[in-house]
N, C-alpha and C positions, 0 to 999 in steps of 0.2 A: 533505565531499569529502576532507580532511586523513587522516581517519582510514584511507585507503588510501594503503599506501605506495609503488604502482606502478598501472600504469593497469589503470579494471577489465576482469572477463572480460567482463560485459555491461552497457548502463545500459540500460533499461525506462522510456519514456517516455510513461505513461497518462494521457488522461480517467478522470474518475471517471465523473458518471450516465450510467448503462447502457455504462458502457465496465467499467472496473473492478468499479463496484458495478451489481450487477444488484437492481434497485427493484422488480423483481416474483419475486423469490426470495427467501420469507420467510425460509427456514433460513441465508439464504448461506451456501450451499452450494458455491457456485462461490470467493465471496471466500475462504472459509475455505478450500479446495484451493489457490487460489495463495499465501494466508498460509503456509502448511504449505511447498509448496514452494521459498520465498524463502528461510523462515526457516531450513532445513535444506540449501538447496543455495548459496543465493547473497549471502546476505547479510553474508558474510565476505569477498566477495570483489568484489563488485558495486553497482552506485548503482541504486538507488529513485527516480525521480523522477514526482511526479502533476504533472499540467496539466490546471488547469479554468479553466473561465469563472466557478466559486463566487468570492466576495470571502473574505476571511478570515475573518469572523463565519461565515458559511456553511457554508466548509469546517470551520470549529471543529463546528459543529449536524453538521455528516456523519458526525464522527469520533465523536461520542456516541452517533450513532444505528446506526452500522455497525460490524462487527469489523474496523476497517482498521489494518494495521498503519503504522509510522512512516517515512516516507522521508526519505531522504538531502537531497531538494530539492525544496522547492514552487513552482508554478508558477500561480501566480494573477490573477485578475479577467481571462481571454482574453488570457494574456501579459504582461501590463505589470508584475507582481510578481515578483521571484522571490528566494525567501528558502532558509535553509540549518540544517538540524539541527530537533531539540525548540524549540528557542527560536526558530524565525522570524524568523531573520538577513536583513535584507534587503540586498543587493544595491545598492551605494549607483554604481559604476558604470552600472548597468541604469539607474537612476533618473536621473542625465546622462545617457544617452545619451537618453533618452527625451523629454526636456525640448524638445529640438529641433523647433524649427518648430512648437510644441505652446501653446496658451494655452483653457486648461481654458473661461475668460469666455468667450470669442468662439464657442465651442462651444454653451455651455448658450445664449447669445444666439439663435442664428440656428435652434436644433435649438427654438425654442418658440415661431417660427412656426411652425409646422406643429401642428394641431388631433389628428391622427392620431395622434401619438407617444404614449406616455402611458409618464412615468417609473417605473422599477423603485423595488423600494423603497429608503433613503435607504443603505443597508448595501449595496448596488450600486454604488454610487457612487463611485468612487476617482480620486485628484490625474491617472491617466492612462486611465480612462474613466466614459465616460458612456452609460445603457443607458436603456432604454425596450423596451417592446413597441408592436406594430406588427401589425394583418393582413395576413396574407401575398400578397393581390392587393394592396396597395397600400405593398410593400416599395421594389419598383421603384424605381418611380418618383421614394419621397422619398429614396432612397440614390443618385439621380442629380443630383437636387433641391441635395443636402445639401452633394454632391462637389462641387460648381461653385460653391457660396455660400462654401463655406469655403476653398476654391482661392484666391478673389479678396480672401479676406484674409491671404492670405502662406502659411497651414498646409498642413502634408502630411500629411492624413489618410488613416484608414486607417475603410472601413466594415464590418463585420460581420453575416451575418444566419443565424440560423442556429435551427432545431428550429420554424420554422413561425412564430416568436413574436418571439424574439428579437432586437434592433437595436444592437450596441453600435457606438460610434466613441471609436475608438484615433490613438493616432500610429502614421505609416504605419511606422516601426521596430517597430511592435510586435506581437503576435499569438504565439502558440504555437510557429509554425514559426519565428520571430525570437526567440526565447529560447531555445531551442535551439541555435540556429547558435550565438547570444552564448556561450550553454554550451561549445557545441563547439570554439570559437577560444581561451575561458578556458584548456581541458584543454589545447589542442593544444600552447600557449603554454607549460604548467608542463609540458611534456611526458609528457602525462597523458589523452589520446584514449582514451577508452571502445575496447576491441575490437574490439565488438561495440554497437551502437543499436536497439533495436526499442522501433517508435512504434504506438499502440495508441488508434484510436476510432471515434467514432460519428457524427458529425455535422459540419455544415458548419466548424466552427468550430475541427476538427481538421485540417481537408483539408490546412493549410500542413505541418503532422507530416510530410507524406508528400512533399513537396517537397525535404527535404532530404538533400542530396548523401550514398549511401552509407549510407544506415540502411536496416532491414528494416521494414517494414512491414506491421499487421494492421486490415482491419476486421473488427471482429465479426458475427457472424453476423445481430444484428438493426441492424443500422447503419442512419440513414436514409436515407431515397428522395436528398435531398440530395446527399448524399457521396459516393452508388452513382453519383449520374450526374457528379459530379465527376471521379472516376476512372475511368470511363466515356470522358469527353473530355479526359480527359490523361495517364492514366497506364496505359491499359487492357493495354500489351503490356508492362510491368513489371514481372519475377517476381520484384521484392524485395517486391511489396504482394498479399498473398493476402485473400478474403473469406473471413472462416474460420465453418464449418459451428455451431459452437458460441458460446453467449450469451455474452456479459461476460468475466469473468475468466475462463472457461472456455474462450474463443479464444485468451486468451493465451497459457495455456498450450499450446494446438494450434499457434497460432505459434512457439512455444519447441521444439516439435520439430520442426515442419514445415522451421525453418531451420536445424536443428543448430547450436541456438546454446546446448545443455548439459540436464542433467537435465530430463525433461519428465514424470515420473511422481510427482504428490504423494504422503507420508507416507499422505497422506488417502484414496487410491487403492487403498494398501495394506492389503487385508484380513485378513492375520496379522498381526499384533504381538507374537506368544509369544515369537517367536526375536527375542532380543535380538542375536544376533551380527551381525559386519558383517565384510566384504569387509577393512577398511582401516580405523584411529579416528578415526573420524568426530564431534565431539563435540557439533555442532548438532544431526545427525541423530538422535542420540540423545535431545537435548532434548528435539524435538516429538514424535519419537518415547512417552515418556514418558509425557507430558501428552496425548497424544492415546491412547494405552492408559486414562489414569483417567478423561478422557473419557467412551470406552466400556463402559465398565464400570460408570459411573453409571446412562448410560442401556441397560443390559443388553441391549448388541449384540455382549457378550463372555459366552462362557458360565462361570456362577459355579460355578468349580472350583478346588478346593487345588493344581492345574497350573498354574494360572496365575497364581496369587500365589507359588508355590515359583519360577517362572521370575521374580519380578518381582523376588523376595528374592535371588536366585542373581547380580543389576546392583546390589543394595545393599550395603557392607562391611557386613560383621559388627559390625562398634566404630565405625560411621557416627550422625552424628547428624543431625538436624533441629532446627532454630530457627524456631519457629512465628511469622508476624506480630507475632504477641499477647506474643510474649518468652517464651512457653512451649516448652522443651524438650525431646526424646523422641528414641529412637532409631529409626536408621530402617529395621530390623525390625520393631519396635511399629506405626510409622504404616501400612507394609504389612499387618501383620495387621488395622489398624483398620480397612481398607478392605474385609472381611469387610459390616463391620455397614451399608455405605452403597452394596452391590451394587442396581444397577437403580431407587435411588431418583430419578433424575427421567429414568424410562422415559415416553414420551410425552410429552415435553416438550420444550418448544425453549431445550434447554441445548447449550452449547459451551463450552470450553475452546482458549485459544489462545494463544503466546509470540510477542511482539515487541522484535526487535532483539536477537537471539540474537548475541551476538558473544563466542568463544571466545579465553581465552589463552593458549598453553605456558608454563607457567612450572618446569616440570622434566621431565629425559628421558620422564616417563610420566605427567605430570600437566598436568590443564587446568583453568584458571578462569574459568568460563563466566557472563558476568553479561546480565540476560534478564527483560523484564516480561513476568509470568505473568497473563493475562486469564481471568475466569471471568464466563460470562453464564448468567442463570434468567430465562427472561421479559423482564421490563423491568430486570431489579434484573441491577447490574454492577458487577463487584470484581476490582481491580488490587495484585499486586503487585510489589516489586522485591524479583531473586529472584539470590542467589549459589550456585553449586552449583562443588563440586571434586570432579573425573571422573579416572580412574587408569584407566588401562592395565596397573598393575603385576600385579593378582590373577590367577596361574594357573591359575582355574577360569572364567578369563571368556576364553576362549583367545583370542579373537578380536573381543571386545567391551570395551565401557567401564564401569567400576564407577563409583559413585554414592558418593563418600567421606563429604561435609556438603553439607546445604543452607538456607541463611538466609535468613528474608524478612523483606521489613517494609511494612508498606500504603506504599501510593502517596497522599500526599495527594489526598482530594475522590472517591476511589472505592475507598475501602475502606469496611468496615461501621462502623454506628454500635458505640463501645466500648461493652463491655458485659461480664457474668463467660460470654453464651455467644456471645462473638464470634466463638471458632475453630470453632464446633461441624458446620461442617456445611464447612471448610476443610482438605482434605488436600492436603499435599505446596505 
């Protein structure tokens, strides 16, 4: 949150499964549209926040499995987490406030009379809930069962049921829509209130999202029966909460324009990328921009002509270099012309490329220091690097666009290649 030094233009409040990440789109396709978009329109200026009901091992398993990029604030195990940055700051306020009226024993005690419950596995299980599944004819009942048994030992809990299956109990402070508000009262305090709030899900277990006061809200287009008739019975004549026509990530972005709350057309959307110029210097946009040109060009959905490496050369200085992971060298004319020899090589394949946490600096009248983990995925096999690039506005042949002065990488611990003499060989840019 620090890293903004006035309140954002917008903060983005999503579930992940089937909100965010869509589980039956192999390519994510969608995820990668809203990566593109974040990283190029809003990520300089705006908070990232996921809310799930995964525990943190979970969420870790999502992040290796998905092309998700990294937010600003997580929001974990149905609320009662919530932590801040790459390192998983927890929130040591949230965690008193949470404590209240809350004793974890008298919980697991009374919730294993009941034969029906049957606990999640042991990585569910956190200091402020406890989960189980359950079938959903006989939800009911033990979540009324549960409410009265635990009433009369002093607690205020809070029951959860939500995707047909699921049973957690929380303390009644807590839940998705309760992390939030907590978020919202932190900002409002440093005098630092998000703009703009748009809350984004799928399921029972987001319905509180949409409860609170003055945020825009979306469900997605396959949201469940659940949720539909939540909003149904409470929120039906609401026009901050739209059902939006499109899966996952792809309603969010239909929410992003639906409520004029800023760029709504991904990088990704963009079917030229020759013309490198731009309106204004923009120097995220260029980023993805970039990386999403050699993208396509790997997989030959850019047609391989000397047009288009002359346009690619025309954003690189002339006297630019490149520092390869490997500590190799080159200029970065050579590396565009390399790109000759690796046209169309993973045509029909489920390759991507994608940047996270593009965060641009000025540090002279016409120059920016843009630093940015460059993602590259082939099938299963995935390679991360940390990537510095210096962008100029000064060259008079780029009238209107950004030149590409140096860019320096170096693997990412634990998802770069095994070293080797042909480590960089199949690694451009």
């Amino acid at each position: 949150m620090d890293r903004l030094a006035g309140n954002a233009h917008l903060m983005i409040v999503s579930d992940l499964d089937h909100t965010m990440v869509d589980h039956h789109d192999p390519e994510n396709l969608s995820l990668l549209r809203f990566n593109a978009l974040w990283e190029a329109n809003y990520r300089n200026n705006s908070l990232l926040v996921f809310s799930t009901g995964r525990s943190p091992t979970l969420y870790k398993e999502l992040r290796k499995e998905k092309p998700m990029i990294t937010p600003d604030i997580t929001i974990l195990s149905v609320g009662t987490e919530i932590t801040y940055g790459n390192s998983m700051v927890h929130d040591d306020g949230w965690v008193n406030f949470l404590n209240q009226k809350w004793d974890r024993n008298i919980v697991s005690e009374e919730t294993s009379k009941f034969s029906e419950l049957t606990l999640q596995a042991e990585t569910e299980q956190r200091p402020h809930k406890v989960s189980f599944y359950v079938q959903k004819d006989k939800a009911q009942h033990i979540m009324n069962s549960l409410s009265v048994r635990l009433k009369q030992h002093g607690l205020d809990v809070k029951i959860i049921y939500s995707g047909g299956m699921d049973l957690d109990i929380l303390p009644q402070g807590a839940g998705k829509g309760q992390a939030l508000a907590y978020l919202h009262k932190k900002f409002t305090a440093d005098g630092k209130l998000p703009h703009n709030t748009l809350v984004c899900g799928d399921s029972g277990n987001d319905a509180e999202l949409f409860t609170i006061p003055d945020v825009h809200g979306v469900m997605v287009s396959n949201a469940q029966e659940e949720l539909l008739q939540w909003h149904s019975a409470n929120a039906k004549n609401n026009p901050k909460i739209i059902h939006a026509t499109e899966r996952c990530a792809a309603g969010i972005i239909q929410a992003i324009g639906h409520f004029n709350l800023g760029p709504s057309t991904s990088p990704r959307d963009v079917t030229d990328l020759s013309d490198s110029k731009m309106e204004k210097f923009d120097p995220a946009n260029e980023v993805v921009k970039f990386y999403l040109f050699c993208e396509r060009w790997r997989r030959a959905e850019i047609e391989n002509s000397e047009l288009c490496l002359a346009n690619l050369k025309s954003v690189c200085c002339k006297s630019g270099g490149f520092v390869h992971p490997s500590g190799t060298e080159q200029a970065l004319h050579d590396c565009v012309s390399s790109l000759s020899t690796c046209w169309g090589d993973k045509q029909g394949k489920q390759f991507h490329v994608w940047v996270d946490q593009v965060l641009p600096t000025q540090v002279g009248s016409d120059t920016w220091l843009v630093k940015f983990k460059k993602w590259e995925q082939s099938g299963e096999e995935r390679q991360c690097c940390l990537t510095t690039a210096v962008l100029s506005s000064k060259d008079v042949s780029v009238a209107d666009g950004l030149t590409w002065v140096h860019v320096h990488q170096t693997w990412l611990d634990g998802v770069g290649p095994v070293p080797g003499p042909n480590s960089h060989s199949t690694w451009l840019f």
